[in-house]
RODO-2510 file (C-alpha; in nm, 4 decimals, decimal comma):
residues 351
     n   res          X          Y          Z
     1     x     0,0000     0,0000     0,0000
     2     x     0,1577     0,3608    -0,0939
     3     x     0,1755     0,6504     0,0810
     4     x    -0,1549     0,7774    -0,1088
     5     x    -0,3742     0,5709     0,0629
     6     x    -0,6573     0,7345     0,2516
     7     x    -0,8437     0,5912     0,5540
     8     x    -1,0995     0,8772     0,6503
     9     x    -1,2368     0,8536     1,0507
    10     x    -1,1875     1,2092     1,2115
    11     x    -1,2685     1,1726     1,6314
    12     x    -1,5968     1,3664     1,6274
    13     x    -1,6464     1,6870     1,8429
    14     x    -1,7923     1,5938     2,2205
    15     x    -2,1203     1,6364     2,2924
    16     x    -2,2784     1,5766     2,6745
    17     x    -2,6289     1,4635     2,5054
    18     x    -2,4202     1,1299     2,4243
    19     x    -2,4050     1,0797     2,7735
    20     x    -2,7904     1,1041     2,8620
    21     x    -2,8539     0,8583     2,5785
    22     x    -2,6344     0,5916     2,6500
    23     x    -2,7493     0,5910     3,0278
    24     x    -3,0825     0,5920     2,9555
    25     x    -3,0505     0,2847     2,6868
    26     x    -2,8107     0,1152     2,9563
    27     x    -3,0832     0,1490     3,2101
    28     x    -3,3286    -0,0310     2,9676
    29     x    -3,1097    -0,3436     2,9507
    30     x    -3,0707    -0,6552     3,1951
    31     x    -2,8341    -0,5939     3,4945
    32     x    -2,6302    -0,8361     3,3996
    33     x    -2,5271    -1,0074     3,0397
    34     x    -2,4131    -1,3561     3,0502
    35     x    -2,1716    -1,3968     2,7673
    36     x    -2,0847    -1,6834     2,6044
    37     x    -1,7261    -1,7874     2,5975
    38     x    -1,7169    -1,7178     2,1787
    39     x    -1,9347    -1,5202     1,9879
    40     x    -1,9400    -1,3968     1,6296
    41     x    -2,2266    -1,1939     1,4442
    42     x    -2,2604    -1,3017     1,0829
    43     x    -2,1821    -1,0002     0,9104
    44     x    -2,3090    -0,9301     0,5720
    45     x    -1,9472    -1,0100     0,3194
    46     x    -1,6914    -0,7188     0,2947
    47     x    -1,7697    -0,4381     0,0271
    48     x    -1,4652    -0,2640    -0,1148
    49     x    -1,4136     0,0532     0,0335
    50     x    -1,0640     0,0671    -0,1582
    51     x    -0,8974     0,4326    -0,1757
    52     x    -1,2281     0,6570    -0,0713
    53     x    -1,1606     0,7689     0,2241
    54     x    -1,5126     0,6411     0,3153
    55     x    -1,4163     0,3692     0,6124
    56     x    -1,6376     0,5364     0,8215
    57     x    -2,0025     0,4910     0,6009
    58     x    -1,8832     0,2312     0,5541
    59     x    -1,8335     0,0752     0,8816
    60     x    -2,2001     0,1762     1,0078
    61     x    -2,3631     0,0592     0,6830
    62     x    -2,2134    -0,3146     0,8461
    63     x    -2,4784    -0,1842     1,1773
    64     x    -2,7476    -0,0664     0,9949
    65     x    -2,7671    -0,4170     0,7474
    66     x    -2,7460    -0,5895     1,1011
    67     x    -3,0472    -0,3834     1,2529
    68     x    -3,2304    -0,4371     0,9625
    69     x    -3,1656    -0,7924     0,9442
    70     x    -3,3734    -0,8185     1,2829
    71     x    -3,6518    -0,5895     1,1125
    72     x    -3,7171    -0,7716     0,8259
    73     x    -3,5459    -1,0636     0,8068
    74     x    -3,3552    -0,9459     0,5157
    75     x    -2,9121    -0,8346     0,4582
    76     x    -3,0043    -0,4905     0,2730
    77     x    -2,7695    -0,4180     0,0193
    78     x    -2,7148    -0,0520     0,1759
    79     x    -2,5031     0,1818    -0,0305
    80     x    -2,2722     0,4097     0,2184
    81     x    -2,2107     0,6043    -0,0880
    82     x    -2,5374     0,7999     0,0374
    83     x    -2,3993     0,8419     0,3679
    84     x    -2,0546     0,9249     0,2896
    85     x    -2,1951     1,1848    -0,0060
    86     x    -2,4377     1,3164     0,2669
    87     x    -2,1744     1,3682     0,5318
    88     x    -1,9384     1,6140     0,2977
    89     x    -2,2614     1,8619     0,3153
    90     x    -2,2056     1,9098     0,6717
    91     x    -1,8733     1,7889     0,8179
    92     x    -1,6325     2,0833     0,6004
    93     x    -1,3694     1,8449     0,5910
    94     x    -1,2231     1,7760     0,2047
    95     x    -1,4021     1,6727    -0,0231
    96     x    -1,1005     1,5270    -0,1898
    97     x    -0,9568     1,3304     0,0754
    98     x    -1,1248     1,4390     0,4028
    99     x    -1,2773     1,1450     0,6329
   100     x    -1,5489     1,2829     0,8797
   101     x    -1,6743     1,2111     1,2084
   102     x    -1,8628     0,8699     1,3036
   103     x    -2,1239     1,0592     1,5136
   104     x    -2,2465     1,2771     1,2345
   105     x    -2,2776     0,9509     0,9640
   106     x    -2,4752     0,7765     1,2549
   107     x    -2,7137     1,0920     1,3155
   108     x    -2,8264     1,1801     0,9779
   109     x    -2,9068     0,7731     0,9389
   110     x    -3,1542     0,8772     1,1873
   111     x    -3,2918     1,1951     0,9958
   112     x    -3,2311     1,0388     0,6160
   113     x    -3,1832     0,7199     0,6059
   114     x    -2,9512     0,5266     0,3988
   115     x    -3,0233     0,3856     0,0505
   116     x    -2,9875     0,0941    -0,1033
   117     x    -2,7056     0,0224    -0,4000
   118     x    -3,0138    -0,0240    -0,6638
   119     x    -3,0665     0,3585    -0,6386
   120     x    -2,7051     0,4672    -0,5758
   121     x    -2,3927     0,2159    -0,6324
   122     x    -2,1347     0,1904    -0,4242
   123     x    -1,8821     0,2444    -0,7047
   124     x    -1,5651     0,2991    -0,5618
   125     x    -1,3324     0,2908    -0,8605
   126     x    -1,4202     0,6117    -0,9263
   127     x    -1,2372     0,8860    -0,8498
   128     x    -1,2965     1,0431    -0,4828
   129     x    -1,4746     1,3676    -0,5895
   130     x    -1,7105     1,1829    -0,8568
   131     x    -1,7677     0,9401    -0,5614
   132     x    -1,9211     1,2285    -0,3598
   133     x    -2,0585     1,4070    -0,6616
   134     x    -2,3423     1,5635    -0,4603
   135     x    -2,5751     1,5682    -0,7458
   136     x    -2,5967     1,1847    -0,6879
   137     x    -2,8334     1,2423    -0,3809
   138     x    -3,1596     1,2641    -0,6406
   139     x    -3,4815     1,2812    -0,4867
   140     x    -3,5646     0,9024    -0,5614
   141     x    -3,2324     0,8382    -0,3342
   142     x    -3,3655     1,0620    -0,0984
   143     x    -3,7291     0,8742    -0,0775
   144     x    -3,5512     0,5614    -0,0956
   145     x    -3,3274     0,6174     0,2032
   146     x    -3,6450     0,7751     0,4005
   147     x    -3,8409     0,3827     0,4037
   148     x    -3,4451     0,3119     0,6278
   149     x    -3,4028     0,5428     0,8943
   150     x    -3,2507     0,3887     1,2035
   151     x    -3,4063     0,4408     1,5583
   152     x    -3,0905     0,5788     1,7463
   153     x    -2,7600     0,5633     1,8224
   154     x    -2,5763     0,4937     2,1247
   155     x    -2,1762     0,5540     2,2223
   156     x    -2,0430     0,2657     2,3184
   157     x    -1,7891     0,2756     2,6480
   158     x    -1,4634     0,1496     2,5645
   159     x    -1,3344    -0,1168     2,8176
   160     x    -1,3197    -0,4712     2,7319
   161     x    -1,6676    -0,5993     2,8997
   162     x    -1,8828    -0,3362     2,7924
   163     x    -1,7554    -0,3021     2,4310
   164     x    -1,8392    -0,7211     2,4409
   165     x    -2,2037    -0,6899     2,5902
   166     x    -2,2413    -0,3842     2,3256
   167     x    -2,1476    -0,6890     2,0079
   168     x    -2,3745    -0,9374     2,1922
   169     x    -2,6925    -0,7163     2,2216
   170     x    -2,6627    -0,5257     1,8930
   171     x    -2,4551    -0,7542     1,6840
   172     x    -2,1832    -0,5218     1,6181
   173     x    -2,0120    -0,1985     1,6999
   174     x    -1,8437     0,0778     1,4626
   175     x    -1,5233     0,2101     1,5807
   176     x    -1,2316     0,4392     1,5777
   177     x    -0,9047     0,2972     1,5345
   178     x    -0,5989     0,4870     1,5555
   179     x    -0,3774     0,3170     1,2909
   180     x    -0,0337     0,3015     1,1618
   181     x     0,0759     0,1610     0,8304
   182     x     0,0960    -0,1922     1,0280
   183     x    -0,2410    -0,2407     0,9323
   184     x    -0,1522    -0,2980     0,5301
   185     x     0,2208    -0,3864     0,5509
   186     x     0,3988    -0,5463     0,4464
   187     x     0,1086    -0,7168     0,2596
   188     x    -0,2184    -0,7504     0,3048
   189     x    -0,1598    -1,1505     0,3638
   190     x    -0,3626    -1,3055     0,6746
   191     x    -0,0148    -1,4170     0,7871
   192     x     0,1092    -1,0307     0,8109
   193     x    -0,1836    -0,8722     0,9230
   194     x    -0,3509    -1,1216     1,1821
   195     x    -0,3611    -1,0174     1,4561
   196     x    -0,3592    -0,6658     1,4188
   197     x     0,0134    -0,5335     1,5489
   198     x    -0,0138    -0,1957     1,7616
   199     x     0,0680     0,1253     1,5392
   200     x     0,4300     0,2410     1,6117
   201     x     0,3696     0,5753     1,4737
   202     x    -0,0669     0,6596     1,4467
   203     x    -0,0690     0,7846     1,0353
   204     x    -0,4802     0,8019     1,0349
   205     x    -0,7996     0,7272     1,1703
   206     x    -1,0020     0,4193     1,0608
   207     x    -1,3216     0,3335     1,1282
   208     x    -1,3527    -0,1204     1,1188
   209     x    -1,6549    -0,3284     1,2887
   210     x    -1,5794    -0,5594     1,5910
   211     x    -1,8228    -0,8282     1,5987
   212     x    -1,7581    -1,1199     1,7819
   213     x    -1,4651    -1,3195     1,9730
   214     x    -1,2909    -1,5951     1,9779
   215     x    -1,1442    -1,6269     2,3475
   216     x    -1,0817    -1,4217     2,6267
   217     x    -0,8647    -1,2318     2,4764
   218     x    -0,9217    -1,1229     2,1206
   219     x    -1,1578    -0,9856     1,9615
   220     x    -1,2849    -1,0129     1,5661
   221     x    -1,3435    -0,7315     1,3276
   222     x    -1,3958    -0,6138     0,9586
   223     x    -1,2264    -0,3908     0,7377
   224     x    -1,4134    -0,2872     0,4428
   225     x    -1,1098    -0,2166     0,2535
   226     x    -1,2073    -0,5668     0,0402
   227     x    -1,2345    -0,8792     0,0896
   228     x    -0,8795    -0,9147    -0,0027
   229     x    -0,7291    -0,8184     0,3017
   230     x    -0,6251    -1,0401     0,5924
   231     x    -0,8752    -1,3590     0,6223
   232     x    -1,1317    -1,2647     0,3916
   233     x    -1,1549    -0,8971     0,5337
   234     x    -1,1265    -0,9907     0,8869
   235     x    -0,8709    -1,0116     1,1290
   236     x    -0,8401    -1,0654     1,5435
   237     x    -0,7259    -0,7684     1,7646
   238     x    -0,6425    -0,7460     2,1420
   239     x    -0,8846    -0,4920     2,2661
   240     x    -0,6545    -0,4463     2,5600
   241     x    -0,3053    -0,3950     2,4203
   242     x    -0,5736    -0,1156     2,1391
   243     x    -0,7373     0,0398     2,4065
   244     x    -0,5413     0,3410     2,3988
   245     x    -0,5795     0,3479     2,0000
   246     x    -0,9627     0,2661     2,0160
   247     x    -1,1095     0,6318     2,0362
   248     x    -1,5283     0,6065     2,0120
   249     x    -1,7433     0,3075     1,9175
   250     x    -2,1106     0,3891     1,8346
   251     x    -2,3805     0,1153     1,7896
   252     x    -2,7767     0,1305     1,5964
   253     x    -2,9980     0,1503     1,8898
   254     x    -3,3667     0,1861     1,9956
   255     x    -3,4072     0,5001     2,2202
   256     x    -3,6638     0,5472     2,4656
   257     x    -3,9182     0,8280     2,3620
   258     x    -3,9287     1,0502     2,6579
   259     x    -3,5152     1,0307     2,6212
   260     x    -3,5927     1,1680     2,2743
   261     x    -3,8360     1,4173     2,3648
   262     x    -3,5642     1,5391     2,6614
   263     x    -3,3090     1,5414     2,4085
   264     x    -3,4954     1,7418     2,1855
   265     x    -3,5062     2,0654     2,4472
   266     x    -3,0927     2,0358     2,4816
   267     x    -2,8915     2,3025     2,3086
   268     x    -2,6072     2,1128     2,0577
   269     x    -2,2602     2,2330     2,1836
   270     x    -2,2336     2,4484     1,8294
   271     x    -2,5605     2,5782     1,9383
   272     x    -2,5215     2,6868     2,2557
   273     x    -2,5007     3,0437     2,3155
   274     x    -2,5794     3,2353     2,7059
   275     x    -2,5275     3,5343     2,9463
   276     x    -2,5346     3,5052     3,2969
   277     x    -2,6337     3,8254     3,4276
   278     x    -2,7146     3,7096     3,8026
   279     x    -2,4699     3,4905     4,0609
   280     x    -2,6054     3,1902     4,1395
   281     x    -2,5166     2,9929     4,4828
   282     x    -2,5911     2,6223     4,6114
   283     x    -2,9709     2,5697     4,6310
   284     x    -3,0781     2,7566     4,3869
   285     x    -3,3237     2,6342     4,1712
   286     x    -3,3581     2,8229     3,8533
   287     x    -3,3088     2,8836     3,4356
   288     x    -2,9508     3,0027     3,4640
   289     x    -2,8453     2,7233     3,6980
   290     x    -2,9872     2,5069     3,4250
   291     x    -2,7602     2,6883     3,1796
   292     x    -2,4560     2,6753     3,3867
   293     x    -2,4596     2,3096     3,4075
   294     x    -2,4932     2,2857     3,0509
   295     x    -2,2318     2,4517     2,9863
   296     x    -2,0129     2,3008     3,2524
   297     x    -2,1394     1,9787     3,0931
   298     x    -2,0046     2,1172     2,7140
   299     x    -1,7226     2,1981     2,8611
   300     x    -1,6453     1,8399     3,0006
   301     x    -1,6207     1,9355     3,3486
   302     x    -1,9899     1,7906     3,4351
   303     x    -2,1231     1,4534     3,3636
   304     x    -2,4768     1,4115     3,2357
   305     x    -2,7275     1,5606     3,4978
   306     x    -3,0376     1,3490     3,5726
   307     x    -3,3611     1,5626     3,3968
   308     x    -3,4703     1,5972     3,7602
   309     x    -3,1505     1,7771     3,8693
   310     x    -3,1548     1,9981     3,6118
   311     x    -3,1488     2,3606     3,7214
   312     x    -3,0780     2,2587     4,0692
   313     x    -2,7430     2,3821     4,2248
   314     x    -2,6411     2,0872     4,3799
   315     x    -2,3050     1,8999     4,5212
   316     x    -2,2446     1,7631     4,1468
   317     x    -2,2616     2,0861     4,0379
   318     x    -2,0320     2,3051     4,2894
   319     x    -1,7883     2,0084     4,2019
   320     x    -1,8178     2,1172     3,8151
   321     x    -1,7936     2,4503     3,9459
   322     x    -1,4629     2,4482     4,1350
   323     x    -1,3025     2,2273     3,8644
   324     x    -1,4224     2,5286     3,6030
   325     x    -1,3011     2,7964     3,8766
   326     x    -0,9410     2,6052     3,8998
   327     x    -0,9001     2,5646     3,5631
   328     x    -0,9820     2,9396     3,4834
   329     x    -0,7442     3,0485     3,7897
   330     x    -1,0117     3,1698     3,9210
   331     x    -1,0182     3,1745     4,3569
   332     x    -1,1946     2,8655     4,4240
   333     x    -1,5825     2,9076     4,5282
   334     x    -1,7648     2,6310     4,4716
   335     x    -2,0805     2,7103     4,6024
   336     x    -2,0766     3,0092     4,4222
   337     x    -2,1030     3,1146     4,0359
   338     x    -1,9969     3,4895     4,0753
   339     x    -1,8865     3,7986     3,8488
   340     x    -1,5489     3,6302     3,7721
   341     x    -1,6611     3,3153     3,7238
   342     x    -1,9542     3,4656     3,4987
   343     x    -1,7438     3,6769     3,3053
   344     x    -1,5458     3,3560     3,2104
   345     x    -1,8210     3,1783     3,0756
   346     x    -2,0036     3,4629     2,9769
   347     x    -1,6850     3,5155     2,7244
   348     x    -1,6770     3,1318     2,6436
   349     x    -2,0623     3,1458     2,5279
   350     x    -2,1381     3,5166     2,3997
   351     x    -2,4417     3,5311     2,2235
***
């Protein structure tokens, strides 16, 4: 493989709504998964990503065939052309050779859909800009994608168990590898490839689909590069010795309404703009405290509030509060967001 070749996964931005969904879908499943000793989804055969820079449409085009599978009983022949095409209208990465980010392919095959390779081919010997020539997306792809719009999605946690129970209940996971040029040299031969060797030096991200395992150790997953690499586009990986290289994992998965309908009155990061014109102290129970721990929760230094603590300054949130303070060098006062710490977040989210 030359130095030309494109992979295509970009880490996508953070977003505290992924938290509230994947507790609320973890809530909704058994306490406790017995797993089988091995375990391998039948995935539908490897398509041939080849030099698009498409891995990750790819990748959750292997979830979507799997939760449609369940629904109808039949492997769709989905085209991740659509999704890949559909991404460049919103990601601004290249169009030539950009990747983009696995959360955004997942969410608009929630508002669109995906469509099937009778409307729109996968043809990936063409060149990378007729690939994405937008003008593809007619409005018989678009009605055919509509009759395929998944549920959900849910972000997968990354240690060993939970990224098993996650293959087990939904079939298979899409994720992020972090990759080095260990993954196609110095052949694409089963014997150099499998298992998958560490990167020495990370050259891309790369989005492949665990789906099963063998033993306690290893895990299996595709690459849609084609069905020429490794064992027939599969190989084994130690999802210990990757976890620092595994970045997100996302799975296709039924979320409960009212989870919708809370996540549907929650700012986007991008979206989120605010003042604080009032301090606010522990106990208080308002809009602006509300706000606060939205941003605090944007800003990474708040986990996912429970709907019912929402807008109530709490413990949780005068923790998020002197962790914001510290990191601002601002005296710490946890119990109280005042004019310094306002005017710090006040010039983190101008309106």
């Amino acid at each position: 493989m030359n130095e030309q070749f494109s992979t295509g996964a970009i880490i996508s931005p953070p977003d505290y709504r992924d938290g509230y969904v994947a507790s609320a879908v973890a809530e909704a499943l058994p306490t406790r998964i017995q797993l089988p000793p091995t375990h391998k989804t039948a995935l539908a055969s490897p398509m041939m990503q080849a030099l698009v820079p498409a891995c990750v449409s790819h990748s959750a085009v292997d979830t979507l065939k799997l939760y449609w599978l369940k629904k109808t009983g039949k492997m769709i022949d989905f085209s991740p052309r659509f999704l890949d095409i559909l991404a460049k209208r919103f990601d601004l990465q290249d169009r030539a050779m950009g990747g983009t980010y696995p959360r955004l392919v997942f969410k608009l095959a929630v508002l669109y859909g995906c469509a099937t390779t009778a409307t729109l081919p996968n043809d990936t010997s063409l060149s990378v800009l007729e690939y994405r020539n937008d003008n593809k997306l007619t409005k018989e792809v678009f009605d055919e994608a509509a009759k395929y719009k998944i549920p959900g999605y849910v972000s997968v946690p990354l240690d060993f168990q939970r990224t098993r129970e996650a293959i087990y209940l939904y079939g298979a996971v899409s994720a992020l590898f972090e990759i080095g040029n260990e993954l196609w040299t110095p052949s694409w031969a089963d014997k150099d490839i499998d298992p998958l060797r560490i990167p020495k030096t990370i050259v891309s991200g790369h989005q492949m689909t665990p789906f099963g395992w063998e033993d306690d150790i290893y895990n299996d997953l595709q690459n849609e590069w084609s069905a020429s690499w490794a064992n027939y586009g599969r190989a084994k990986y130690d999802p210990k010795a990757w976890s620092p290289y595994i970045i997100e994992q996302w799975a296709v998965a039924e979320i409960p309404p009212n989870v919708q309908d809370f996540l549907k009155a929650l700012p986007s990061p991008s979206a989120f703009h605010c003042t604080w014109q009032k301090n606010l102290t522990l106990g208080d129970n308002n809009e602006d405290v509300k706000l606060a721990q939205i941003a605090y929760m944007i800003l990474g230094f708040l986990a996912p509030v429970p709907a019912d603590e929402l807008g109530i300054f709490g413990p949780k949130t005068a923790s998020a509060n002197a962790r914001y303070q510290q990191a601002h060098k601002i005296a710490p006062s946890p119990n109280h967001i005042g004019p310094k710490t306002r005017a710090a977040l006040n010039a983190q989210f101008a309106i």
